[in-house]
N, C-alpha and C positions, 0 to 999 in steps of 0.2 A: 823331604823337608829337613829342615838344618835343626828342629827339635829344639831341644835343647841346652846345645853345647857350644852355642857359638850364642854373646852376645852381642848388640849396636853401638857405638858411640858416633854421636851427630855435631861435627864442628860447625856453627851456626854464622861463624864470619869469612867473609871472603878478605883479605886486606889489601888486594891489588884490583881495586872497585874506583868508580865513578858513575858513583850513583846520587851525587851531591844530594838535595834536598830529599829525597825519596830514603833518605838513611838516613836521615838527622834525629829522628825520633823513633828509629826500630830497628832490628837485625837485619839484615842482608834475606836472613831466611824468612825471615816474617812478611816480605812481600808478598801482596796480593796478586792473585794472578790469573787468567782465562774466568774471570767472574766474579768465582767462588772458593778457590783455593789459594792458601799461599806455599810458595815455593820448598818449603821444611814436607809439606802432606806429602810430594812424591818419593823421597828418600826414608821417610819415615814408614807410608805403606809397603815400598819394597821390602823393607824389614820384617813389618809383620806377615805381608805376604809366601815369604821364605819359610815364616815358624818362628823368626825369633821374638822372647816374650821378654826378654831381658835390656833395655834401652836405656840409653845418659844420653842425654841434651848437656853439649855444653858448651854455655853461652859466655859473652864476653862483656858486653855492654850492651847501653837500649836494649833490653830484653822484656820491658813489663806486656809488650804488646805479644811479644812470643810466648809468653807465660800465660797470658791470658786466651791464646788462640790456642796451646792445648790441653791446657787443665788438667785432671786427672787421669789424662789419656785414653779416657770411656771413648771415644769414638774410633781408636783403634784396638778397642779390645784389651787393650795396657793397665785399665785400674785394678790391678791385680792383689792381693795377699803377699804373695810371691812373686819376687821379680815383677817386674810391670813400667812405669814410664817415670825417669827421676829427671828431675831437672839438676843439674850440676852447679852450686854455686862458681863463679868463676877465681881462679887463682888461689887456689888456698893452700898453704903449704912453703911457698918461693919468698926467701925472705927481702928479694928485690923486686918483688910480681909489679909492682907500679912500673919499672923499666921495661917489661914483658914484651917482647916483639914478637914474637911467634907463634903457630899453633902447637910447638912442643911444650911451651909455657902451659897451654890450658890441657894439655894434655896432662902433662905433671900433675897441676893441680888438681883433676882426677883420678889420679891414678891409688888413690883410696880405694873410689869407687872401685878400680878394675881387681886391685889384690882382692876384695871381699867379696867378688863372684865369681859364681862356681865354675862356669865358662870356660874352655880351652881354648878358642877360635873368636876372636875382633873381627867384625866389619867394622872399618873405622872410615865415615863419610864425611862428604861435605853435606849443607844443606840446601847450596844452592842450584844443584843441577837437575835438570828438569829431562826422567824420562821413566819407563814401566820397565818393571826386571823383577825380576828373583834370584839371589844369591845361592841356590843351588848349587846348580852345576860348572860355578867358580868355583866354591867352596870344592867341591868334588875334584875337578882338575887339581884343584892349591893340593888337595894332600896324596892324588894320585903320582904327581909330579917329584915330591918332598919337600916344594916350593919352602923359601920363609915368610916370603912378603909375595902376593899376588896385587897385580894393578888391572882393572875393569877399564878397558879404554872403547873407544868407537874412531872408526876411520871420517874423518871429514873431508869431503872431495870439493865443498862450493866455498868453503870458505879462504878469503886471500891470506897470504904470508901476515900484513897488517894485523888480520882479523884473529891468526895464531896464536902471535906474538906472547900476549898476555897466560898463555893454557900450556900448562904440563905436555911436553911432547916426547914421542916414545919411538926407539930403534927395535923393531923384536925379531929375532930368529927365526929360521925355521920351526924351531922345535917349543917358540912362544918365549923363549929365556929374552929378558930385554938384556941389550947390549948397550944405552945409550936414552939418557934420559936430559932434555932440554928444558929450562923453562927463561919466559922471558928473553928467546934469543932473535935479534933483528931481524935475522932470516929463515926461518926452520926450515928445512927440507926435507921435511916427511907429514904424513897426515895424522897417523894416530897418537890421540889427543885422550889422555886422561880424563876418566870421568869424574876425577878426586875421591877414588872411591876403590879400598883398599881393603883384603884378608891377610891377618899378619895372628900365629902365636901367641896368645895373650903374655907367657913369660918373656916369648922376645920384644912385645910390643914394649914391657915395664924395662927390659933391659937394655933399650936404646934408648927408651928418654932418659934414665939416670945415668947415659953414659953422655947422653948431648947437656946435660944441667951439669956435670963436674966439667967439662968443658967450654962452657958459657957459649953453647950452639943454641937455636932459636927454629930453625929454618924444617918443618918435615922434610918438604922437597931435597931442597938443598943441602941440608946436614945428614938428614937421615938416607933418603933416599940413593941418590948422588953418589953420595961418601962411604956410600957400604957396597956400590953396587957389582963390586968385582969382587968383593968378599962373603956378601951373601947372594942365594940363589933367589932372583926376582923372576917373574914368569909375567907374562899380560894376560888380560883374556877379554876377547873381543865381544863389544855388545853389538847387535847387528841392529837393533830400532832404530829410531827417533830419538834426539839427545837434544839436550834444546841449554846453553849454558847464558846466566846472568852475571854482566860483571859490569855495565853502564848504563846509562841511560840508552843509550842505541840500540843496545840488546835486549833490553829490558824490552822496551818500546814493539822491538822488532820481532819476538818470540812470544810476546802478549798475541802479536798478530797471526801469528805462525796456528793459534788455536782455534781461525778462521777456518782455515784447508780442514777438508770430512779427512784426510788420512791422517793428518794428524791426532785430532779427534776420538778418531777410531782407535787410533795404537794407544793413547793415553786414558780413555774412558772405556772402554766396549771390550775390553779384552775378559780373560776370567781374571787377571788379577787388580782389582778394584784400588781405585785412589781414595782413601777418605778424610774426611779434611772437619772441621765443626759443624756441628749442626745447629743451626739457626731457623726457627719457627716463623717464616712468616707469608703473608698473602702473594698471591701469582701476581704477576705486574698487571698493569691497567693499561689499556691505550685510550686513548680520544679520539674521536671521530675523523680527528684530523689528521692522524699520526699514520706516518709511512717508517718501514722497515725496510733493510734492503741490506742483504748478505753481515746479519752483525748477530752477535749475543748478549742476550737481555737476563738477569738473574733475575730471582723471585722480589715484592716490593717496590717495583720498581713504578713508575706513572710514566710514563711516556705519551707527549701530546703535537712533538714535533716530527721533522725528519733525523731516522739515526742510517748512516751511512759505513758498513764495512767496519765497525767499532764492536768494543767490548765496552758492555754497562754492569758494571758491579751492582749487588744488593742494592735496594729504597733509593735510587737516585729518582732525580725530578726531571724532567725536560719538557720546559714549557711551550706554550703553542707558537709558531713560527718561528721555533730555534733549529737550527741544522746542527749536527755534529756528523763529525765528516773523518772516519782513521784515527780516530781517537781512543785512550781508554779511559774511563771516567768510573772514579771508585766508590765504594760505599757513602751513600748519604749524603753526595754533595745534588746541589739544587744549580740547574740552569733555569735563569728566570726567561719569560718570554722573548721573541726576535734576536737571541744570543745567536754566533756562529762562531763554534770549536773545529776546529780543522788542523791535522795533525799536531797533537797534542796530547797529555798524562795531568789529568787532574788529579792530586791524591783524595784523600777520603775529606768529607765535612767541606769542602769547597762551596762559594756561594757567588755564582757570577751572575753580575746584576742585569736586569734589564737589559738588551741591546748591546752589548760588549761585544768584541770580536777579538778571539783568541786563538791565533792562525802561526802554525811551525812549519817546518819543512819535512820530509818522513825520514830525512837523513838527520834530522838537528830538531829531534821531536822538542815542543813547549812545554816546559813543565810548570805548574802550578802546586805551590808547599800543601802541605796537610791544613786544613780549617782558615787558609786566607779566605777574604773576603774582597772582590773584583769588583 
């Protein structure tokens, strides 16, 4: 266990997203996701799963809904005396932070936080990427190695060059040293793919952001990463599971489904180290006499009285009698009224589709549906 001496820090924006209405009113991390979680619980468990007790969140905007999904951080263990779960105001410190374009920007602005803990060793994450680890036996390599900066990657064999495009890509050595780091290149020619998910020195971590702020740099990847990469010693270390990453609707859409498959399932829930996410008190779902199931997942509160098809149903949703939903995911608390048919498509939360509507996408060009409209 990483004990200790090694704290978290949780970047909670993605900025190379297309998530259009699904981010209008919350952080990238704050997505809900396979029911019950949102996409922040699997980066933030891994953390506490390792041992560490010490964590910053730190958010950028639309945050009241992340703030509110992990409160005190009693559900992981985090409401501590000592060290425990901070939420990071964003930018404080930059006396241009309104022009801020970067995740070096929110880093700075933290970087209070990081001088006044005790910590030797950053795990510095993103929030968005969806998969079960412990930071151990990275952490272990990083300082077997003499590593500065370690990068946590996973190989991706199915994914196309298109589907790359947008994800940190990585050249590595025999010996693990990366030689060659891509992001955003039209054609990548390799597969391992950064999981945004890095072990760096806590004084080198404060000594490169203050060297990329007297130099009006912005960019981790780019300015830090990149631009040091023949000068400092970078190593990768390969995750062999399941990695599941969100940066659009397509993805989103598509790795919501991906929590259909038992192997997924298995390696994200059933292993010994546990995902935990809010807890929320309420009645087992209800069916109707009428209601058929058929390969999907139903959270708790839910009423179910039609047909659900191959979908994920968040918390207290409604599904009235003679409605279909069909590849869908349908979020907390929203109500399908009677004879509705949803067929691939992302309703957000509080949705109220009326009577007899029909709300039908393609599974390549999912429907999305804003938070609290009414159909």
């Amino acid at each position: 266990m990483m004990q200790k001496n090694t704290l978290g820090i949780i970047l909670t924006e993605e900025r190379d997203t297309n998530l259009g209405v699904l981010t209008e009113k919350r952080a990238v991390s704050a997505l809900p996701i396979a029911g019950r979680y949102r996409l922040i619980d699997f980066v933030l468990s891994n953390m506490v799963n390792s041992g560490i007790i010490n964590v910053g969140v730190a958010p950028e905007y639309n945050y009241s809904s992340l703030m509110d999904h992990l409160g005190s951080g009693k559900e992981w263990d985090l409401n501590r005396k000592n060290c425990g779960l901070y939420i990071l105001p964003p930018y404080i410190g930059r006396e241009y932070i309104s022009k801020a374009s970067g995740d070096v920007d929110v880093l700075y602005g933290v970087s209070g936080f990081l001088r006044s803990s005790a910590q030797e060793y950053v795990v510095l994450a993103e929030g968005h990427t969806i998969y079960n680890s412990t930071f151990n036996d990275a952490l272990k390599c990083h300082i077997d190695k003499g590593a500065d900066i370690t990068i946590i990657y996973n190989e991706e064999n199915e994914l196309t060059p298109s589907e790359l495009m947008p994800y940190t890509i990585l050249e590595v050595d025999d010996d693990g040293m990366v030689t060659d780091i891509m992001k955003n290149h039209p054609h990548p020619t390799g597969n391992k793919v950064s999981l945004d998910t890095f072990i760096i020195e806590k004084t080198l971590l404060l000594s490169l952001i203050d060297n990329c702020v007297a130099h009006g740099e912005h960019d981790w990847v780019k300015d830090v990463l990149v631009k040091n990469l023949g000068r400092l010693k970078v190593y990768g270390h390969k995750f062999e599971g399941c990695a599941l990453r969100v940066n659009s609707v397509e993805s989103y859409y598509k790795n919501n489904m991906r929590f259909l498959e038992s192997d997924v399932r298995k390696e994200m829930f059933m292993s010994d180290n546990r995902i935990y996410t809010k807890i929320k008190d309420q009645v087992p779902a209800r069916y109707g006499d009428d209601a058929k199931m058929v390969d999907s997942m139903v959270a708790d509160g839910c009423t179910i009285e039609g047909r659900v098809e191959n979908s994920i149903i968040f918390r207290a949703v409604h599904i009235g009698k003679g409605a279909v939903v069909r590849n869908s995911i349908i979020m907390q608390n929203t109500v399908i009224e009677d004879n509705c048919v949803v067929e691939n498509a992302v309703l957000d939360k509080a949705v109220i589709l009326r009577r007899g509507k029909k709300v039908i996408g393609q599974p390549s060009y999912p429907f999305v549906i804003a938070k609290g409209s009414v159909v």
